[in-house]
C-alpha positions as CSV (number, residue, x, y, z in Angstrom):
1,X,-14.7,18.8,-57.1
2,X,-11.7,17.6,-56.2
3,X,-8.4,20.0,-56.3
4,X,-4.8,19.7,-55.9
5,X,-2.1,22.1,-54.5
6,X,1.1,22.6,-56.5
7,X,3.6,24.4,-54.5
8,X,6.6,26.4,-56.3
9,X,9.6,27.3,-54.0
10,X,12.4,29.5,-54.9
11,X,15.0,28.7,-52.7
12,X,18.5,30.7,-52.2
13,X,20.3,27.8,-50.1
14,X,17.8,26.0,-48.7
15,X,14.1,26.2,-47.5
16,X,14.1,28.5,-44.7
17,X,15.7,31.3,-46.8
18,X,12.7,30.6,-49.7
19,X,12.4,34.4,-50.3
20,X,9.2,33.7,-53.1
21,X,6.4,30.7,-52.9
22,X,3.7,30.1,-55.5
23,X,0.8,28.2,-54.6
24,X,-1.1,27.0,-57.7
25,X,-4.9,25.5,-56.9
26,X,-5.3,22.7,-59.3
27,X,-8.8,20.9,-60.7
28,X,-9.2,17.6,-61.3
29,X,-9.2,18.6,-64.7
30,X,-5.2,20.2,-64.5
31,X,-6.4,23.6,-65.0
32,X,-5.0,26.0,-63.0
33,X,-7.7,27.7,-61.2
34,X,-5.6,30.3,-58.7
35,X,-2.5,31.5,-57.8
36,X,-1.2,32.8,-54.6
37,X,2.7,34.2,-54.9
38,X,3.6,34.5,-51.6
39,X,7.4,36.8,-50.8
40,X,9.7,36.8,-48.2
41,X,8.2,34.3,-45.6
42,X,9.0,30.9,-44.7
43,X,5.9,29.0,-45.2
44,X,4.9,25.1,-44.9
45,X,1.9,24.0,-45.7
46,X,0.9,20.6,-43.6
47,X,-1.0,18.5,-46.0
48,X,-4.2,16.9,-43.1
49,X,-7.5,17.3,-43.1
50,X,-8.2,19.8,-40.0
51,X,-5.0,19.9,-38.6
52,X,-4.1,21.8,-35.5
53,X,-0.6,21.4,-36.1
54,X,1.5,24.0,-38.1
55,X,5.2,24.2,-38.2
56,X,7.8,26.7,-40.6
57,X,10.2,24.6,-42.0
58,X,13.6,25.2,-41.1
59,X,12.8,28.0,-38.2
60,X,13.0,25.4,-35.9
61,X,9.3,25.9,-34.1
62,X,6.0,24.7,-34.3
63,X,2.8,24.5,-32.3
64,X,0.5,21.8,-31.8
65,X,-3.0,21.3,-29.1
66,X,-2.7,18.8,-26.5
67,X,-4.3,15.6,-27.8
68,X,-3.9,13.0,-24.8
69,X,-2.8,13.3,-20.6
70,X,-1.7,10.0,-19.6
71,X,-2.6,8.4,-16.2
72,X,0.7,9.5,-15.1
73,X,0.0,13.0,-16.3
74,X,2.3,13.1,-19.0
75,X,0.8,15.4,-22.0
76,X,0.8,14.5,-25.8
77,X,0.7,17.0,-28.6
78,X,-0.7,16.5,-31.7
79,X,2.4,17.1,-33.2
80,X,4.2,14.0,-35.2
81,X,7.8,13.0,-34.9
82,X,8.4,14.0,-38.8
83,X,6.4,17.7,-38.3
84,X,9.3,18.0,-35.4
85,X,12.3,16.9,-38.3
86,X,10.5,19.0,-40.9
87,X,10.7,22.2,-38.3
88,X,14.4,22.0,-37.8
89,X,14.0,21.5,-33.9
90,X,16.3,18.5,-32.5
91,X,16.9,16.2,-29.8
92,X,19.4,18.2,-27.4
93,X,18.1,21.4,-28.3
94,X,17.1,24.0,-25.4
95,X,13.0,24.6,-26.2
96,X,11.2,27.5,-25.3
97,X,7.6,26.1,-24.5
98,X,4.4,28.2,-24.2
99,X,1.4,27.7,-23.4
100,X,-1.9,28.8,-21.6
101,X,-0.1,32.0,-20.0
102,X,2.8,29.7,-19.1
103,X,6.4,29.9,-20.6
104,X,9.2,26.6,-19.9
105,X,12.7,26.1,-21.2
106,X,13.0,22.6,-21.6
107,X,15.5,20.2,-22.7
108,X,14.5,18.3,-26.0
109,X,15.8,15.0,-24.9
110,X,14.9,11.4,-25.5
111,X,14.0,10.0,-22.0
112,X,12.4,11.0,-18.9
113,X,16.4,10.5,-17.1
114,X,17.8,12.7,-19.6
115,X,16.5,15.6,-16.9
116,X,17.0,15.4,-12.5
117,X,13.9,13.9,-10.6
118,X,11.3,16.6,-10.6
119,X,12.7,18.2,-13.7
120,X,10.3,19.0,-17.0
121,X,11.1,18.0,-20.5
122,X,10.0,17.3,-24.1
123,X,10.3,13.9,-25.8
124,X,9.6,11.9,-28.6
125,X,7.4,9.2,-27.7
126,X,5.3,6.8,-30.2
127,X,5.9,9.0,-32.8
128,X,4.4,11.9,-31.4
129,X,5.5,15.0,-29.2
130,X,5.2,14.8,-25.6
131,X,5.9,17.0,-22.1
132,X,6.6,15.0,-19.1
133,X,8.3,15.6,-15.6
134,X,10.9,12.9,-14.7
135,X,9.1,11.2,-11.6
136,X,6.2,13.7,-11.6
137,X,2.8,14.2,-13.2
138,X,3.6,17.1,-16.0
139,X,-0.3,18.0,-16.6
140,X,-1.1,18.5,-12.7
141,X,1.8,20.2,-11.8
142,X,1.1,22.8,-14.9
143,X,-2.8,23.1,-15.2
144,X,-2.7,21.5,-18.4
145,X,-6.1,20.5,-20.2
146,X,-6.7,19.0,-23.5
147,X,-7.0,21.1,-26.7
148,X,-4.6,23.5,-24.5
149,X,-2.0,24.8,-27.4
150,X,1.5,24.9,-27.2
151,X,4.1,27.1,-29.1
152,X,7.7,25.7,-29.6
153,X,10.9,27.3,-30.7
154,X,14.6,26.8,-30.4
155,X,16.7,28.8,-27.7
156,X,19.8,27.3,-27.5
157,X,20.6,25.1,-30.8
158,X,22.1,21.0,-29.0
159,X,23.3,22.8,-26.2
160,X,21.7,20.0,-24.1
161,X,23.3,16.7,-26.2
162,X,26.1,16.4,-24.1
163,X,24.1,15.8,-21.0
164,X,21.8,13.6,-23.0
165,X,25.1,11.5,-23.8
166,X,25.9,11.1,-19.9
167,X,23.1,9.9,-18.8
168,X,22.0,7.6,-21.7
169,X,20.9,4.0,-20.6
170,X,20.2,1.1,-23.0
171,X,19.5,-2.0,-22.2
172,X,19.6,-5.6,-23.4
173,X,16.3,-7.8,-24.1
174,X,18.7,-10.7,-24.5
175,X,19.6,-12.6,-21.5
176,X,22.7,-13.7,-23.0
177,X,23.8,-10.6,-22.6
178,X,23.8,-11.0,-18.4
179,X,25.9,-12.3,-16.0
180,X,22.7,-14.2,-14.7
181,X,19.1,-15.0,-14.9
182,X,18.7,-13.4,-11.2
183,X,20.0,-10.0,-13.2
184,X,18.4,-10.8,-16.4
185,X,15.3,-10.5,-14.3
186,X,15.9,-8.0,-12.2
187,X,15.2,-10.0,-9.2
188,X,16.2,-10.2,-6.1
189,X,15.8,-10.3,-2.1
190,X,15.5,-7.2,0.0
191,X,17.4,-8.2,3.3
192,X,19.0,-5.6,5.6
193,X,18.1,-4.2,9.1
194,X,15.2,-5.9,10.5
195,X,13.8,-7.5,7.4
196,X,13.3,-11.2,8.0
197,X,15.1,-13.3,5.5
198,X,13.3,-14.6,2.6
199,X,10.2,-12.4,3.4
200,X,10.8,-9.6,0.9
201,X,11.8,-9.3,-3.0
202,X,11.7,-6.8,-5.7
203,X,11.3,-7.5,-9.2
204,X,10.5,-6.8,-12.9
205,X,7.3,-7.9,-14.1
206,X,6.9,-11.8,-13.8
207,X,3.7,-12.3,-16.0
208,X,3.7,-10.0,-19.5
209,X,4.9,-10.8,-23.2
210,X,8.5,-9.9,-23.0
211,X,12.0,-12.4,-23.0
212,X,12.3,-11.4,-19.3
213,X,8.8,-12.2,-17.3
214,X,9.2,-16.0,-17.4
215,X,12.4,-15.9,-15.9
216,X,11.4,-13.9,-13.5
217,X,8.2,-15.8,-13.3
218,X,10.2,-18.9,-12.5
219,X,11.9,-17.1,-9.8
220,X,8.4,-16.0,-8.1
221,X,7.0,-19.5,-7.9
222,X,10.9,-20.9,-6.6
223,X,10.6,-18.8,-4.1
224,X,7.1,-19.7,-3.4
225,X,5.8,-16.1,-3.1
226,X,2.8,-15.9,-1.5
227,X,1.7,-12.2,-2.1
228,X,2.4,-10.0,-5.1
229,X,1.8,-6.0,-5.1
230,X,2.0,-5.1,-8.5
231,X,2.6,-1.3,-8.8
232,X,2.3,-0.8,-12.6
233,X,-0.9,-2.4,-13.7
234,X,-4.3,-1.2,-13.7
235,X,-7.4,-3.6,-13.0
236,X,-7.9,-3.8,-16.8
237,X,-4.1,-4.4,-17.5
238,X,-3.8,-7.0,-15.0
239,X,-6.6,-8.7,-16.9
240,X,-4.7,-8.6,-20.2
241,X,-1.3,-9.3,-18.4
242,X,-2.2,-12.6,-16.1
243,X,-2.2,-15.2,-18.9
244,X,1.7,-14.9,-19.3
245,X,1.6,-16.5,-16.0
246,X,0.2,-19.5,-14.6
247,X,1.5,-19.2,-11.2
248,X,0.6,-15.2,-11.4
249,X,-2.4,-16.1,-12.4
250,X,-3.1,-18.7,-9.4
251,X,-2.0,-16.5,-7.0
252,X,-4.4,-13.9,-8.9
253,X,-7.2,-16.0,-8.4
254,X,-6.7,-16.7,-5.0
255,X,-6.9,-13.1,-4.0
256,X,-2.8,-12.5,-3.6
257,X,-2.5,-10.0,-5.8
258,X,-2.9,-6.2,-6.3
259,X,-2.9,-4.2,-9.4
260,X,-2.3,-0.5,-8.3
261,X,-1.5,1.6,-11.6
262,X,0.7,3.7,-9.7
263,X,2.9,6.7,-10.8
264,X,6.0,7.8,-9.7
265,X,5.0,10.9,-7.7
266,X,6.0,10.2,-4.4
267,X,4.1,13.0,-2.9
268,X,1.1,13.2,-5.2
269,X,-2.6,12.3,-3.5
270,X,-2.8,9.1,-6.2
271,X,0.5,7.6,-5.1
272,X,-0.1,8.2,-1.4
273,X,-3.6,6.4,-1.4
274,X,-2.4,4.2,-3.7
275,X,0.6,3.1,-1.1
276,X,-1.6,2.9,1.2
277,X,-3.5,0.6,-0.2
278,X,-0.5,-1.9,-0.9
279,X,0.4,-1.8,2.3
280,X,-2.7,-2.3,3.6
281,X,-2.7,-5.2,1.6
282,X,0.4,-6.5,2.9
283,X,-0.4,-6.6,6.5
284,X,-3.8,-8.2,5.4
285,X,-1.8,-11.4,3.7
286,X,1.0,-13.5,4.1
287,X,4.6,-13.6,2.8
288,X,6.9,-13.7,1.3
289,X,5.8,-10.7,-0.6
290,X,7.4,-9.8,-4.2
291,X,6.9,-6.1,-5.3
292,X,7.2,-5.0,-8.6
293,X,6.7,-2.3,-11.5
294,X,7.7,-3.2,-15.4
295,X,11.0,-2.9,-14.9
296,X,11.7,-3.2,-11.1
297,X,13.6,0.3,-11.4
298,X,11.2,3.2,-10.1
299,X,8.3,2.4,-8.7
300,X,9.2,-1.0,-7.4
301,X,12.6,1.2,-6.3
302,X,10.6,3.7,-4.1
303,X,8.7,1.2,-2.5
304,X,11.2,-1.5,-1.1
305,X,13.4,1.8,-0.4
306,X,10.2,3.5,2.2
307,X,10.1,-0.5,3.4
308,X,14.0,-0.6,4.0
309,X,14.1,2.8,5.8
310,X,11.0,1.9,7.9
311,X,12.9,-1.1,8.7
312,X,16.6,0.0,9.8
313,X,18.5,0.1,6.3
314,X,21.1,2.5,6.6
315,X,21.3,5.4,3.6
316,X,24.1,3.7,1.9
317,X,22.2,0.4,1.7
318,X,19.0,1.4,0.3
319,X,21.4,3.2,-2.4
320,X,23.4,0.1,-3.1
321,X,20.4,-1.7,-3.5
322,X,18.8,0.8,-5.9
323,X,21.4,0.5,-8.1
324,X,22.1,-2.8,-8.0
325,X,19.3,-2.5,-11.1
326,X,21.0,-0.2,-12.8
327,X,24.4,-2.5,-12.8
328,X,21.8,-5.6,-13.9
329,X,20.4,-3.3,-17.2
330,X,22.9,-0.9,-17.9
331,X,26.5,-2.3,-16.4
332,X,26.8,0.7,-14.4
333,X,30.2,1.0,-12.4
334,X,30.0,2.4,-9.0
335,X,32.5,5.3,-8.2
336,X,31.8,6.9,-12.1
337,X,30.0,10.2,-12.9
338,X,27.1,8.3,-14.6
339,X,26.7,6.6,-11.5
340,X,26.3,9.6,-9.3
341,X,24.1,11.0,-11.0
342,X,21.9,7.7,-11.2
343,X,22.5,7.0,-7.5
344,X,21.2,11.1,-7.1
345,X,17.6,9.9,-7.7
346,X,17.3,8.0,-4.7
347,X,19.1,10.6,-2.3
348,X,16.6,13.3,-4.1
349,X,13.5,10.8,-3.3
350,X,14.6,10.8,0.4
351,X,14.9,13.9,0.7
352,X,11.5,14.7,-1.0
353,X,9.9,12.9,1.9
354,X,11.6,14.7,4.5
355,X,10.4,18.2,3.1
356,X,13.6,18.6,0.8
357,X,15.9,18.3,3.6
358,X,18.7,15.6,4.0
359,X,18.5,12.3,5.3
360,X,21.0,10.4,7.6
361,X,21.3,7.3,9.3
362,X,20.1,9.2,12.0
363,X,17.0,10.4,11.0
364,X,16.1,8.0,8.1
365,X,13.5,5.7,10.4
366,X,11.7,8.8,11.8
367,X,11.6,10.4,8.2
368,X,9.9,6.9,7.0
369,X,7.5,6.9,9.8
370,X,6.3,10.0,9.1
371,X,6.0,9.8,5.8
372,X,3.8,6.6,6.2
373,X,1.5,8.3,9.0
374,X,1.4,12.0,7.4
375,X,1.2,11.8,4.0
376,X,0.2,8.1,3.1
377,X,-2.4,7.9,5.9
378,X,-1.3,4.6,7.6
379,X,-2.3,4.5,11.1
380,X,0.8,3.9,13.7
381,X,-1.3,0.2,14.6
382,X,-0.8,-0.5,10.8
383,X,2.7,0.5,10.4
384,X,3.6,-1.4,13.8
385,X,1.8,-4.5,11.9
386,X,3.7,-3.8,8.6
387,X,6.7,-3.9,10.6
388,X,5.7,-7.0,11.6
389,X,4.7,-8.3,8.2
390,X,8.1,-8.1,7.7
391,X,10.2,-9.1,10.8
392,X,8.2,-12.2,11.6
C-alpha cells in the first residue's frame, strides 16, 4: 500500500513559532487513515527513506552521522546544504558542535582560510556539510569514525561574517584577467641563497582539465624540466591526470615523476614519510626539478619554503615568495591587513616546525635541518646530497 503524509501547520509568524501540527496519513485511495495533532513543538519532518539526518526548522540545529573522511581527514556529514537552509543555521554563524563526548565552537564559514592554520571549522562543501581543520587532518586530530553523530546548534547568530569578509579570496579562471601567463599559471623560479639558478620551480598543476595547466604545461617543457614531484595526486589520479599532458606524460613514462597525495599537515606521520619520499626522489634524479600541488599555494608552498630555509633564504624571502601567489590569484597588496594575515600562514608553518617557537634568520637553517633529520627521517648524507641536488 502506498500512503502519503499531509502536513497541516498553524503558524503565528513563521514556522519556528508553529504552536499546533496535524499530520494526516493518507492511502492511495485519499482516505484519511490517521491523525497525529501535535502542540507546542517545532517539528520537521525530512521526507528520505532511512534518513539519519533530522533538523527543526527555524531553531537553527540539526544533527547528521558522519558519512565520508577524506584522505586529508576532513569529515562529511550526511547532512545536505538545503537541511542546513531549512534549519535556520548560516554561514558566519558561531556552531556549537557535539559529538562522541566531544563539544567544539566552530565558525560556520565557507573555506578552510576563513579560520588560522590549525584552526577547526564547518563548511559547505559539494552540497553537503563538512568539519575540517585549516592545514590539518580534522578526523585524526578528533577520533572521528564513520557513523559517528554530530549535534549542531547556533551560539552566536553571524558573529563570525565579518571575518569571513576579510579573508575572502576569489580567483579568476580567465587568464585575461592577469598581468601574465607566468601569474596566470602560478609559475615561477625558486632562486635565493644557495639555490642554483634555473634548478628549482614551483607551480600549479601542468597536466589536468582546467584553462590554466597548459599554460603552465608550456612553461614545464620551456624550461626543459627534467623532474616533477607532484604533491597532490595519488597513483590512481595521476593515471586519470597525465593525458592533459604530453610532455607530463613523457616525463611520466620515463620514470620523472612522483605522485605523492600529500596533505597539508606538516607534522603529521603521512606528510613526513611522504616528504621524505619526494626528496628522496630528488636526490635520486636530475634537474631542474618543478614542484607542485593544484594550485601551487599550500602544499607546493610548504615544500619549496623547507627547500629555501635548508638552503640560506632569509625569513622575509621565503614570505615574499609565498605570497607572491596570493598577489598572482587574488591581487593581494603587501602592507594591508588581508595581507598579514595571509602572510601569517607561513610564519605559523615555521614556527610549527621549530616546536611553536619563532624563527629568525638566525636559526632558520638549523630549524630546517632538523626538521628534515627528526621528524621526516632524511639521513644528514641525504640532506648534504639534496643540498647538492640543488646547488650544483
Amino acid at each position: 500500500m502506498k500512503l502519503r503524509f499531509q502536513i497541516n501547520c498553524c503558524l503565528e509568524t513563521n514556522f519556528s513559532h508553529c504552536s499546533i501540527i496535524s499530520v494526516n496519513i493518507i492511502n492511495s485511495g485519499g482516505v484519511i487513515l490517521k491523525t497525529n495533532v501535535l502542540k507546542s513543538i517545532t517539528v520537521f519532518i525530512f521526507i528520505a527513506v532511512f534518513s539519519t539526518v533530522f533538523f527543526a526548522a527555524g531553531t537553527q540545529s540539526f544533527s547528521g552521522t558522519v558519512a565520508e573522511i577524506d584522505k586529508y581527514g576532513n569529515v562529511r556529514l550526511d547532512v545536505t546544504e538545503e537541511a542546513v537552509k531549512l534549519s535556520g543555521v548560516e554561514i558566519g554563524d558561531i556552531l556549537e558542535v557535539r559529538f562522541n563526548d566531544k563539544t567544539l565552537v566552530l565558525p560556520f564559514a565557507t573555506a578552510y582560510g576563513d579560520v588560522d592554520r590549525s584552526a577547526p571549522l564547518i563548511r559547505l562543501n559539494k552540497g553537503f556539510v563538512q568539519m575540517a581543520i585549516n592545514y590539518g587532518n580534522f578526523a585524526t586530530f578528533f577520533s572521528v569514525a564513520l557513523t559517528n553523530t554530530v549535534n549542531v546548534s547556533v551560539l552566536e547568530k553571524g558573529s563570525y561574517k565579518a571575518q569571513i569578509e576579510l579573508r575572502k579570496l576569489v580567483k579568476s579562471e580567465e587568464r585575461k584577467d592577469y598581468l601574465s601567463d607566468q601569474a596566470f599559471a602560478n609559475f615561477r623560479e625558486v632562486s635565493m641563497g644557495w639555490i642554483k639558478p634555473g634548478i628549482l620551480f614551483r607551480t600549479s598543476h601542468p597536466s589536468v582539465a582546467d584553462s590554466r595547466s597548459s599554460y603552465v604545461a608550456k612553461f614545464v617543457q620551456d624550461y626543459q624540466i627534467k623532474t616533477i614531484i607532484n604533491l597532490a595526486d595519488t597513483q590512481a589520479e595521476l593515471q586519470d591526470n597525465i593525458k592533459n599532458s604530453k610532455y607530463y606524460e613523457d616525463l611520466y613514462n620515463d620514470g620523472s615523476v612522483i605522485a605523492l597525495g600529500m596533505g597539508v599537515d606538516l607534522l603529521s606521520k603521512d606528510f613526513a614519510g611522504k616528504l621524505k619520499t619526494a626528496f628522496e626522489f630528488m636526490i635520486d634524479h636530475k634537474g631542474p626539478y618543478a614542484i607542485h600541488c593544484l594550485e601551487g599555494k599550500d602544499r607546493a608552498g610548504i615544500v619549496s619554503a623547507i627547500l629555501e630555509g635548508l638552503m640560506g633564504a632569509t625569513v622575509d624571502e621565503i614570505i615574499n615568495d609565498y605570497m607572491i601567489t596570493y598577489e598572482n590569484y587574488y591581487s593581494m597588496v603587501k602592507g594591508t591587513e588581508r595581507y598579514d594575515l595571509i602572510a601569517k600562514i607561513m610564519t605559523d608553518q615555521l614556527k610549527e616546525m621549530n616546536s611553536n617557537k619563532p624563527v629568525s634568520d638566525l636559526n632558520l637553517r638549523s630549524v630546517m635541518f632538523l626538521y628534515l633529520k627528526n621528524t621526516v627521517g632524511l639521513s644528514e648524507e641525504q640532506i648534504a646530497l639534496l643540498r647538492t641536488r640543488l646547488s650544483n
